[in-house]
Backbone as a ProteinNet text record, in pm:
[ID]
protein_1_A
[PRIMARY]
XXXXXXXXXXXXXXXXXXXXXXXXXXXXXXXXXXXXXXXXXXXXXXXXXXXXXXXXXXXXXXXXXXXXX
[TERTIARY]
83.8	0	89.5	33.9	142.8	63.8	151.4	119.2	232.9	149.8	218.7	203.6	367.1	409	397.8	373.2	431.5	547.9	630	794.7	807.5	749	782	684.9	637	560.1	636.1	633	710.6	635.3	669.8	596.7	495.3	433.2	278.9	211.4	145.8	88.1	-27.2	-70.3	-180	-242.9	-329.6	-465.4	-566	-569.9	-633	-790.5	-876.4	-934.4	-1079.6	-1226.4	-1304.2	-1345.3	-1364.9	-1374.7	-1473	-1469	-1518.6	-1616.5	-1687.2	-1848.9	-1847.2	-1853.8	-1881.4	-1995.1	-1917.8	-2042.1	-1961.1	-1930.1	-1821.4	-1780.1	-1725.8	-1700.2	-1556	-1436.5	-1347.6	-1261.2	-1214.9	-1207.7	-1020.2	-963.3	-811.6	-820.8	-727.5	-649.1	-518	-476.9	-331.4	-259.2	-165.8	-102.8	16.6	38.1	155.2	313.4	350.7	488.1	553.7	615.4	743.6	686.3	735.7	695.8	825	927.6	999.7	1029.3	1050.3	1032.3	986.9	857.6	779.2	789.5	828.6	856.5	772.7	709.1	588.5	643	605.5	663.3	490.3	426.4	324.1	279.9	186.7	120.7	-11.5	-43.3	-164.8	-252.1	-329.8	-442.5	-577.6	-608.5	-708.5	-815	-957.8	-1050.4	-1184.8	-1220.2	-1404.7	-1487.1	-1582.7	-1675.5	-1584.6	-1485.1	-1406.4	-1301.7	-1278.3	-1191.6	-1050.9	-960.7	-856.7	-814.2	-739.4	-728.8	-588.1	-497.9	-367.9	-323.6	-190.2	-176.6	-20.8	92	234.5	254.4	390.3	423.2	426.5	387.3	437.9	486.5	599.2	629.3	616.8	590.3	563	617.8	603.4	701	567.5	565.8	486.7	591.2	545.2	652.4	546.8	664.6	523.9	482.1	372.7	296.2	336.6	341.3	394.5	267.6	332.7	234	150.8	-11.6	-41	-3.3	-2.8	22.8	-50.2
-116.6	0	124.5	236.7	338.1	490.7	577.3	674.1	739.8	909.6	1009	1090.9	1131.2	1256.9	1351	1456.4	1600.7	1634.3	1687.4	1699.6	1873.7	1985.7	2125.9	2165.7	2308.7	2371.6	2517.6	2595.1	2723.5	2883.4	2923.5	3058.6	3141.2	3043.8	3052.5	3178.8	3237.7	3359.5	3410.3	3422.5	3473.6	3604.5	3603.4	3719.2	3745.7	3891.7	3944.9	3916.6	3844.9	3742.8	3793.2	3813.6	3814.3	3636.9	3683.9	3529.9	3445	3316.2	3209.8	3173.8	3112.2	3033.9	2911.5	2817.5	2663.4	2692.6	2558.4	2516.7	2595.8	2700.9	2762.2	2649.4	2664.5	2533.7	2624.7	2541.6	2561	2503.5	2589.8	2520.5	2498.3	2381.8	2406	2364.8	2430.7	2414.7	2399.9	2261.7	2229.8	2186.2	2258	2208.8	2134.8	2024.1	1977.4	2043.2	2120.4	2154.7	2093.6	1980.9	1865.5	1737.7	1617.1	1507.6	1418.2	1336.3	1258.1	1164.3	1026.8	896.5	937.9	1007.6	969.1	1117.5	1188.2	1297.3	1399.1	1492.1	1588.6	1724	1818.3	1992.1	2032.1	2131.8	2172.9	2287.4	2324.2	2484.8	2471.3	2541	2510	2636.6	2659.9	2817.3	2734.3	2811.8	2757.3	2883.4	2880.1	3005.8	2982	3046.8	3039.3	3171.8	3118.8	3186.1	3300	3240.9	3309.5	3402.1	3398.8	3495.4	3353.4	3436.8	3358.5	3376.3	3251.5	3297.1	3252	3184.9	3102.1	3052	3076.3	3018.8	3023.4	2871.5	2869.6	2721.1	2673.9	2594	2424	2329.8	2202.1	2095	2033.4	1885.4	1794.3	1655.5	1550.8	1438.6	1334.7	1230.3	1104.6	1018.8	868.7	755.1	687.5	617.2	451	360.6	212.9	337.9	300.3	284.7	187.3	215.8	201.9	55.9	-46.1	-163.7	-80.8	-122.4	-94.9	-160.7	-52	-143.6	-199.6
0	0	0	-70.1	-103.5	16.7	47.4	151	63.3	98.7	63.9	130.4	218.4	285.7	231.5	312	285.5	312.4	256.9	254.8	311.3	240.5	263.6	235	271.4	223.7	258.7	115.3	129.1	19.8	68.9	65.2	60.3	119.7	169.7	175.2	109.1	114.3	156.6	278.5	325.5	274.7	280.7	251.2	338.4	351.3	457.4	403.8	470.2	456.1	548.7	572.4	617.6	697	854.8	902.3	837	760.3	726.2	839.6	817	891.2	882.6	1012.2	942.6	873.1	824.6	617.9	505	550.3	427.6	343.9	209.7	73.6	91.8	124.8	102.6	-101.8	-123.1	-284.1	-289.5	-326.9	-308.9	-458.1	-514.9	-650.8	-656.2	-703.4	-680.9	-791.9	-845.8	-1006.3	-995.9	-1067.5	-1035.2	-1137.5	-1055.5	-1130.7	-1178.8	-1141.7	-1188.8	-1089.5	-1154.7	-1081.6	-1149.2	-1016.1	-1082.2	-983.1	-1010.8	-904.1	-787.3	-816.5	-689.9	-608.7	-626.4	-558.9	-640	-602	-607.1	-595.8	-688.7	-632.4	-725.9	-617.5	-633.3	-608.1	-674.5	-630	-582	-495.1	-453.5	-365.5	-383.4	-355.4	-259	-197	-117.1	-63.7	-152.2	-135.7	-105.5	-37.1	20.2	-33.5	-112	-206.1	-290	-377.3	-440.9	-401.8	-293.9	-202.9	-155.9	-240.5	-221.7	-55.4	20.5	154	196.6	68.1	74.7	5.7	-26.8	-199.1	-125	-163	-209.6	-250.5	-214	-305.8	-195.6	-231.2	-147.9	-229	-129.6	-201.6	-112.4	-254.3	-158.5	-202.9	-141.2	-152.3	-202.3	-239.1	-220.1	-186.8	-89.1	-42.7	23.5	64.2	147.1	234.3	257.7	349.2	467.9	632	722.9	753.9	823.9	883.1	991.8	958.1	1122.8	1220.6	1376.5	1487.8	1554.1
[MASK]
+++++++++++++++++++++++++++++++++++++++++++++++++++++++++++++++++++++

């Protein structure tokens, strides 16, 4: 079974943002920049009713998956 870490997340850009309400629809959009054996570099934005609230970059790894204990 395969699991995928998060490795970094960097330059994260916040936006001055009106407080959200539970039930709010959070929307994330995530593009994949480069992908090579398994390793992930990504962009990714995250907005409620069109109001962007966070946008930078993450990588990730896919790797086994750990036995349960």
């Amino acid at each position: 079974m395969k699991a995928v870490e998060m490795k970094t997340v960097e330059g994260n850009r916040k936006q001055a943002v009106p407080a959200f309400q539970p039930g709010d629809t959070i929307r994330l959009e995530i593009n994949i920049l480069a992908m090579k054996k398994g390793f992930f570099k990504m962009s990714a934005s995250a907005s409620v009713d069109g109001v962007m609230a966070v946008e930078g970059e993450l990588s990730a790894m896919v790797m086994e998956a750990p036995e349960p204990a």
